[in-house]
N, C-alpha and C positions, 0 to 999 in steps of 0.2 A: 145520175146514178145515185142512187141512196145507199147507205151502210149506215151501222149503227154506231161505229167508228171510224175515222180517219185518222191514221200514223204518217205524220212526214219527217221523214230521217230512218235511218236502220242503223245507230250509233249504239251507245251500251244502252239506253233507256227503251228505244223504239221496239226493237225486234222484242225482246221479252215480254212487254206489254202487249202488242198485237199477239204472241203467245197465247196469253192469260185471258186476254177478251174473246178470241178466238174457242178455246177449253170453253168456257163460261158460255159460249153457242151464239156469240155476238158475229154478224158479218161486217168483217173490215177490210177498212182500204188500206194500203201501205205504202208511202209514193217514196220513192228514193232517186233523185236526179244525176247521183254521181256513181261511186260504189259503195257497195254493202261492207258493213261495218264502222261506218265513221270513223272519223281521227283516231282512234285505238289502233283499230286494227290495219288500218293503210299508210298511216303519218305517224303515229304515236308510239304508243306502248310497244307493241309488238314488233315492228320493226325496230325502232329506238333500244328496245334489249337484246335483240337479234345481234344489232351490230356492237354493242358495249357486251356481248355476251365475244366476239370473234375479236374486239380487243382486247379482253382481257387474257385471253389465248394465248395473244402476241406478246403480252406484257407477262406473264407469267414463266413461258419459253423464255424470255428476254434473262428472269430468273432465275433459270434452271440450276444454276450453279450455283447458288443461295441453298439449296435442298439436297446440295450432292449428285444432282444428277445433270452430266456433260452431253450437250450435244452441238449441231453446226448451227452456223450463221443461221438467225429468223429473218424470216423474209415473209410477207404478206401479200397475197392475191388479192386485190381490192377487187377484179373481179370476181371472185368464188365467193369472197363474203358478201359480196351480193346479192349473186346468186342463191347463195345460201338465205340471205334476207328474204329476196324473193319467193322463194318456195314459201316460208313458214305465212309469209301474208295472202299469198295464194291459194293457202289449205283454208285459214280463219276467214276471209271473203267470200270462199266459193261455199263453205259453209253457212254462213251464215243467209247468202242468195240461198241455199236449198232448202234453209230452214224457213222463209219466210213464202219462199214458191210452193213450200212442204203444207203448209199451217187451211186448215180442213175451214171453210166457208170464208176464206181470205182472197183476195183478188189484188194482186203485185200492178204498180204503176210507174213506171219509167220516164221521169222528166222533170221540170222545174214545176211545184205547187205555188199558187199564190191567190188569197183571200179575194175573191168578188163581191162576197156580204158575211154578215157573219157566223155562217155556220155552210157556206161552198165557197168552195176552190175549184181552180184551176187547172189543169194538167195537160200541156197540149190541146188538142180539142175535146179533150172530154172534161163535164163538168162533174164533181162530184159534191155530196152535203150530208148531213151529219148532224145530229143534235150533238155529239161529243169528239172533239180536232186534240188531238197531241202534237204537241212541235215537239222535236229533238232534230233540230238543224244543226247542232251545232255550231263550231268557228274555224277562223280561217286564221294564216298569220297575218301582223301588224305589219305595214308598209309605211316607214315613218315617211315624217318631210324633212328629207336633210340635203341640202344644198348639194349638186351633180350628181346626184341617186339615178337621174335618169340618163345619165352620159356612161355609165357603169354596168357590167352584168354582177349579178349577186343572186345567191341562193336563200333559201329557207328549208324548214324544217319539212317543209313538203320536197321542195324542188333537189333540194341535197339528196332526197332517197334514190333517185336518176342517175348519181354518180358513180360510176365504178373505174374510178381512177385515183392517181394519190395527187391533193393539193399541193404544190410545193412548200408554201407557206400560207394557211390559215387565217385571215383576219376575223375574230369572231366578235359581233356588235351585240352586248350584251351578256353583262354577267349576273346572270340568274340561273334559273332550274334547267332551262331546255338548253341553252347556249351553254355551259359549263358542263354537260354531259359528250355536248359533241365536239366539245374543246378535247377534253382528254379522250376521248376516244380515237379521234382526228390524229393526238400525239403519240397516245400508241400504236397508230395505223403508220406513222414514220413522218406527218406532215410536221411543221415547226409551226408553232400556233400562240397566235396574241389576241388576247381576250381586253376588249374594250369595253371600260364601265363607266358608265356619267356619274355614276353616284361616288360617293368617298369609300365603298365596301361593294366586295361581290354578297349576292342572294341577301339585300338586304331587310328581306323580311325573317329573315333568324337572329339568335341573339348574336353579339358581337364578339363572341369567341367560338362562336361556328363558324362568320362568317372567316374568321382570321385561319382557323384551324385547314377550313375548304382551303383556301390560298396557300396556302404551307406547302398542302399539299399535292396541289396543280403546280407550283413554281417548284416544289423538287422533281416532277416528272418533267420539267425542262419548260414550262408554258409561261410564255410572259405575260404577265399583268399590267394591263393602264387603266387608272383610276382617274376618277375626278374629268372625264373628257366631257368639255360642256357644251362646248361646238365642235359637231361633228360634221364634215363636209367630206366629198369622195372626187374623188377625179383620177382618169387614166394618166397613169407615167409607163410612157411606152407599153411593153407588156405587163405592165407590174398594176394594183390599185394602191392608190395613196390614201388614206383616211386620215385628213386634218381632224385634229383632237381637242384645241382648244381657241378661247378667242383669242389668244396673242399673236402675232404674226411670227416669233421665234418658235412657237411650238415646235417640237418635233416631230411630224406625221408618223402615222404606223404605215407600212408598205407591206405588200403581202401579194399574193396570184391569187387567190381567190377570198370572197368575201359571204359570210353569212349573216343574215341579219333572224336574231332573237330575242325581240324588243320587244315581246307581247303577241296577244291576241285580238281579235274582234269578232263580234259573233254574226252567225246568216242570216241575219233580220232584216238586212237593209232593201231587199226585193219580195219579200212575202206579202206586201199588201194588206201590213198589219192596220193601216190607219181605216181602210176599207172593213174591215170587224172591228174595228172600236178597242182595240190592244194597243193598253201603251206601253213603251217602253221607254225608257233614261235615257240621257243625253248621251250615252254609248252606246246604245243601239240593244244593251240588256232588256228583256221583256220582263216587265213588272208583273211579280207572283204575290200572294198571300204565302202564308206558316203551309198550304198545302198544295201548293206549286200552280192554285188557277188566275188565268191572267183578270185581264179587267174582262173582257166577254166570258160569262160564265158558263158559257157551253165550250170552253176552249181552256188547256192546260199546258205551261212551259216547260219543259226537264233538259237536264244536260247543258252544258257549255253557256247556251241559249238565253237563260235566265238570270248567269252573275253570282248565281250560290253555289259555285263549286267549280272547278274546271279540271276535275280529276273523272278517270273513267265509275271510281267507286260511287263517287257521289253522283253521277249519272244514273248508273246502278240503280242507286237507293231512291233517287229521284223516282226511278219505275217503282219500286216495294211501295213508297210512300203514298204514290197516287191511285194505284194497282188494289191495295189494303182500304184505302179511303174511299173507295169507289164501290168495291164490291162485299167489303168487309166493314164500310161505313167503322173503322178504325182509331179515326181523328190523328192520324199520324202528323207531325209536323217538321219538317226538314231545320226549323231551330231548335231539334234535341239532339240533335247531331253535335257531337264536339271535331275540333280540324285536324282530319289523321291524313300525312303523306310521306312519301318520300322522294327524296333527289337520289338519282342514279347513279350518281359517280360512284369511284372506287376509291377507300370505302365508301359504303352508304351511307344517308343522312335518312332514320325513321323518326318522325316528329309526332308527335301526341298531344291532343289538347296546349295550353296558354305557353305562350313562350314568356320572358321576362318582361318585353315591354308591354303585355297583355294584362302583367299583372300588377305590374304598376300602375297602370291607366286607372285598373278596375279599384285600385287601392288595395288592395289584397295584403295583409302581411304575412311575407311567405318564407322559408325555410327550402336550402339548395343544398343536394349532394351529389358529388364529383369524384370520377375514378377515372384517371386513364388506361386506355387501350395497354398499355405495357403491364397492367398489374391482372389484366387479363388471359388467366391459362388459354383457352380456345385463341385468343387472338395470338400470342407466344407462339403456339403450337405450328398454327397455320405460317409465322412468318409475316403476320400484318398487325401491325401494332398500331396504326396512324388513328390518333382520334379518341374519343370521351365518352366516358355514357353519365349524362348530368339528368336528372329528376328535382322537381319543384312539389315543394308542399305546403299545403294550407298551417301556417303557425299554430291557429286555435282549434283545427279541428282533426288536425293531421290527414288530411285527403291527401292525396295522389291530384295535383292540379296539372302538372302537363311535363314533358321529356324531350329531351333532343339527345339522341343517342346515336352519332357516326362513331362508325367502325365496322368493322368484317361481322355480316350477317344482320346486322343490326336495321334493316329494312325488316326482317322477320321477327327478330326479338322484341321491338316495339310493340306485338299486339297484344305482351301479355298485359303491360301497361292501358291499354287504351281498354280491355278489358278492366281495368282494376278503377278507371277514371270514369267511364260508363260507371259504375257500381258505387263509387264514392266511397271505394275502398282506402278505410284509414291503414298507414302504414304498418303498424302491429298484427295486423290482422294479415296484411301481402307477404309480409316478412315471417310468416310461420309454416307456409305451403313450398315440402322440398321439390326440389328441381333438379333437374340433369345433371349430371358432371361429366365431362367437360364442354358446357356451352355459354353463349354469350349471356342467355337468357337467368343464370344460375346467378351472376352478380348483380344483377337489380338489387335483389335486396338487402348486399352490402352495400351499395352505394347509398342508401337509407339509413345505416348505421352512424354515418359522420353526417349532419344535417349542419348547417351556417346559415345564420340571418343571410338571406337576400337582399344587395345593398341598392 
């Protein structure tokens, strides 16, 4: 079967772009083997704030007498807020199936794709080919090798969405982004929750008083921390899991009834048949793109998860704008103009913008830092949530806007005025003249610009 494109995956890059070819009068194939919507919208985003959106419910109620207002004992339905999970991912999947079942000279395929030369696939028994192949496969999670892993049950960031019961105690393997979301959320849902980290700091790709500040703030919701665990090993103790921590034999294991492991990713390269089209990919199974996302077979392009440049739904997104504009808008867009905007979902949020501190060290950069805590913030005061900083880095000689880590309440949204202002290579003088709200978080950026300090 011929088409003039093929999309494998329906994640955030896939459906929009078979969208766009489709408009443009292009007949495409669209193969999806699992369900519609990728990691976003069945594992990810969507459920993942679904359920930190019903903790913080809890946590709030928990509250209520902080605010004057008295009521009974809280209690949490781990079924309802599943339920409730469920529905909101049920509306985004079955949407997204009708958008793509929807889409005018497109033809939907149901199954595992995989490369037989370079420009047809596979699908079952039909063959399809294409002078132009989109991958948005996305990933899956990491399954380490850790001694009695296999004598053990343990969840992930997939398999945990299944659950509608309360853990009694929490072992959570891995303190970074995705594991320290469902750390505290797990602890306001009522579980007792210990968060295991090999490294000497949780989310150690932030600077080292975010990472400190995060911890403060997990360890006064009751969460305990283990740092530094080098060897990690599992074994059942009667009903309980034991997770040995380090090489010593005195260690003292973490025990817990249930375990999650959040050790990373890998991406779904490893059965596509890439070596059969001449695509290569890195010794992690990321497929190797150019500045505008095409692999090594030039009839074929990576986006999404897939590729190793981003593993956020946005930059999946942009992945489609980028290839999307370059293709039919011949554009030259290139996914290295992009600077690194995300954020971590705890409560509060961490919104991050362009270079963190050791980015700018590396770069040699001499840069100028200014710092305000959350207490000197009206909106944060007001609401009752004070925990956390909003720090901004700037260029010494030229006064740019080089990059921001800003946790605190709201502060996943106040970041874009910033990443706007970094995009633009807006010098400080110039950010600092345009009024803003009162009372919101967004309003003190540019006192925090006022006291600037050598970055040491």
């Amino acid at each position: 079967m011929k088409f003039d494109a093929i999309i494998i995956g329906t994640g955030q890059a896939g459906p929009a772009l078979a969208a766009r070819l489709s408009k443009e009068g292009m007949k495409v194939a669209v193969v999806e083997k699992a369900r519609f919507g990728g990691t976003c919208v069945n594992d990810g985003c969507t459920p993942t704030k679904a359920l930190v959106a019903s903790a913080y419910a809890a946590h709030l109620a928990r509250r209520s007498g902080d605010y004057g207002v008295h009521s009974g004992k809280v209690t949490v339905s781990m079924k309802r807020v599943k339920a409730r999970k469920d529905a909101i991912v049920a509306k985004s999947n079955q949407g997204v199936r009708d958008w793509m079942h929807g889409l005018k000279d497109a033809k939907v395929f149901h199954g595992h794709a995989r490369f037989i030369d370079e420009k047809t696939i596979k699908v079952g028994h039909e063959e399809l080919t294409a002078e132009r192949i989109f991958l948005n496969v996305g990933g899956r999670p990491l399954i380490p090798k850790m001694p009695g892993l296999d004598k053990v049950n343990c969840l992930t960031n997939v398999s945990i969405m299944d659950v509608d019961f309360l853990p009694q105690h929490l072992l959570v393997v891995g303190g970074s982004y995705v594991g320290l979301e469902f750390a505290q959320m797990y602890r306001r849902f009522g579980s007792r929750v210990t968060v295991v980290e090999m490294g000497p700091r949780l989310i150690a790709r932030e600077d080292e008083d975010v990472s400190q500040c995060v911890q403060e703030i997990l360890e006064a919701e009751g969460i305990e921390v283990r740092l530094n665990a080098q060897c990690l090993s599992a074994r059942k103790a009667g009903k309980s899991i034991s997770l040995g921590l380090d090489c010593k034999d005195d260690a003292k294991p973490a025990r817990g009834s249930h375990m999650l492991l959040a050790v990373g990713r890998v991406p779904n390269t490893d059965d596509l048949g890439l070596e059969e089209a001449g695509i290569r990919a890195d010794k992690r199974g990321y497929i190797e793109v150019d500045e505008g996302l095409r692999t090594s077979n030039p009839r074929v392009w990576a986006l999404g998860d897939c590729n190793g440049k981003g593993a956020f739904t946005h930059t999946s997104y942009n992945d489609y704008e980028i290839v999307a504009e370059n293709l039919l808008d011949n554009a030259g867009r290139k996914h290295t103009d992009r600077i690194p905007v995300y954020a971590l979902y705890t409560d509060p949020p961490l919104g991050r913008a362009g270079m963190s501190e050791a980015e700018i060290h590396k770069a040699g950069i001499k840069a100028l830092v200014g710092k305000r805590p959350m207490t000197r913030v009206a909106r944060a005061t007001e609401k009752g949530e004070t925990q956390g900083f909003l720090k901004i880095h700037v260029e010494q000689s030229s006064k740019r806007i080089l990059g921001a880590a800003l946790l605190g309440t709201g502060c996943d949204e106040a970041v874009h005025s910033l990443i706007d202002a970094i995009y633009a290579r807006t010098p400080v003088a110039e950010f600092q003249r345009r009024m803003r709200i009162h009372p919101t978080v967004s309003e003190l950026l540019p006192t925090v610009l006022e006291d600037l300090k050598p970055l040491n």
